[in-house]
C-alpha angles and dihedrals in degrees: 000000000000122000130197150181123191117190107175120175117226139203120237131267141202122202126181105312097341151027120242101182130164093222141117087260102068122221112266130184104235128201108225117259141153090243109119102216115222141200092029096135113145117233115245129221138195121241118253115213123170130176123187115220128207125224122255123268118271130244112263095176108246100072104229084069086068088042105055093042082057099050081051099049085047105051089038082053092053085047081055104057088033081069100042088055098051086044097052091046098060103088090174138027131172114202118206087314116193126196136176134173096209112301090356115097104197098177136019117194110330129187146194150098134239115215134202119275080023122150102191129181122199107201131165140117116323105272103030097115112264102128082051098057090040082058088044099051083043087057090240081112133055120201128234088217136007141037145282124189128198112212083337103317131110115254103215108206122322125345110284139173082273104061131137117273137218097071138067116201125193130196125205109196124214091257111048098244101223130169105239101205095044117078129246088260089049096044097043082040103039096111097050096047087040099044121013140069101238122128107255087235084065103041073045092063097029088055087048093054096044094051080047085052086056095038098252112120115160101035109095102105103045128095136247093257086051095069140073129251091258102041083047081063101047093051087051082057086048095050086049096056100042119115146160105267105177098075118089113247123203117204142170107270093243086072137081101242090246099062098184136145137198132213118188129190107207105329096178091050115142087001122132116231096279104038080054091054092046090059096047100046077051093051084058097042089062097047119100083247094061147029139262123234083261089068096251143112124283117254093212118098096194131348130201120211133194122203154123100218120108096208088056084055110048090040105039118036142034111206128032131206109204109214105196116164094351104301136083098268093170133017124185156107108309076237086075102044094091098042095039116121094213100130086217095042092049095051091049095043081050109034094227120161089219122091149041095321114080137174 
């Protein structure tokens, strides 16, 4: 039997709005100021990785005996690691979760997991819960019932200063989000002049780079109502992948050393056809499988995303998760949405009037 602990340290993060991040530096809603906050480092720990041996076959004497024991020993220590793979990909997993708002149950024992290198979409009616379970796996949310584990380990409550560490995990909310008397530098910016201990010249840069990672240069010092609906969007992107580069991280070596997801609620919300095009080609960009407009690799490991729009759906994930009443009625490629044979699936691929979903 193998064992193992895994204890990764992680940087900060700041999503729209806020920060949801399995660390040891719980998320906060902060109010904006001009106080630079100190002594804010995070603590670092090694990771602990143990792995328990088994002795060598004996002797029996006629020698296939041996053989065959170590063919055995062999093929049950490949199953092992196979395990401890599948269990080390999956970064998020909801078990059987439960919520209600007073007499209204919104969802009623829903689960998945969410792996490493992962681009999921949550689709489903208006009202089924998917924003919620989107809350609930960003810690803003606690469930009545159920579990969510964090890299394997169960998230008791809210985020807190004690959370668990090892993955930072960013929300973009449908709105943007945006504070409307900061700038685009101080809102993209706002965690690390709030909470960290990095010189402003270099946020500065680092918040200059990032914009230039969503397409946006030129824009720092304008203001929210200064931008359009779309470029709103894309600094909300850039808030959500910020963070403090200049700790050391120390992660297992089956990750990518910026262990982020992110999770967006409607991200093509009020767009027009192209200005949604141009945010889910960026959703991709920033993803470890593809490139920002800089040229370089995505910081994001997975990424959840809820949405009606078909477009969102065919661009910007590869596998769906469909939420109805409450519950995961249909799971598959996005290849398959359109061919699947799920009644409920079909209407809302269709948009038919006819069949189980009604308004």
């Amino acid at each position: 039997m193998m064992s193992k602990g895994i204890v990764p340290t992680s940087n900060s993060m700041f999503p729209s709005l806020c920060c949801s991040r399995a660390s040891l530096r719980g998320a906060r809603f902060f109010a904006p100021n001009t106080k630079r906050l100190s002594g804010c480092g995070s603590r670092e720990k090694k990771n602990k990785i143990a792995c328990a041996c088994s002795a060598p076959p004996r002797n029996l004497g006629d020698g296939l005996s041996s053989i065959n024991i170590n063919d055995s020993h062999a093929m049950n220590s490949r199953r092992e690691e196979r395990e401890i793979e599948s269990e080390t990909d999956v970064l998020i997993e909801c078990r059987n979760v439960y919520k209600s708002f007073g007499e209204k149950h919104i969802l009623k024992g829903v689960s998945f997991k969410i792996r490493h290198g992962e681009a999921v979409g949550i689709i489903g009616p208006s009202g089924t819960g998917k924003s919620t379970i989107l809350k609930i796996m960003a810690g803003l949310l606690a469930p009545d019932k159920g579990d969510v584990l964090i890299r394997g380990k169960k998230r008791h409550g809210l985020i807190s200063d004690e959370e668990i560490s090892g993955l930072r995990i960013g929300l973009v909310f449908q709105s943007a989000a945006l504070f409307d008397s900061l700038t685009v530098r101080e809102n993209v910016g706002f965690l690390l002049y709030e909470n960290s201990n990095m010189p402003e010249d270099q946020i500065s840069a680092l918040v200059t780079e990032t914009l230039a990672a969503v397409g946006l240069k030129g824009v720092e010092d304008r203001l929210p109502s200064e931008l359009s609906g779309g470029m709103k969007k894309r600094v909300a992107l850039a808030r959500s992948i910020i963070f403090d580069n200049s700790k050391k991280i120390i992660e297992p070596e089956v990750f990518d050393i910026s262990i982020a997801v992110l999770l967006y609620d409607e991200p093509t919300a009020g767009l027009d056809p192209i200005a949604s095009t141009v945010v889910e080609d960026l959703i991709r960009s920033v993803h470890l499988k593809g490139e920002d407009a800089l040229g370089k690799p995505g910081k994001i490991a997975s990424y959840v995303v809820v949405t009606h729009q078909h477009s969102t759906i065919r661009r910007a994930v590869d596998r769906l998760l469909f939420l109805y009443e409450g519950k995961i009625v249909w799971q598959g490629k996005t290849s398959e949405f359109t061919t699947s044979t799920n009644p409920i699936v079909r209407q809302f691929a269709s948009g038919s009037l006819d069949g189980p979903i009604k308004y």
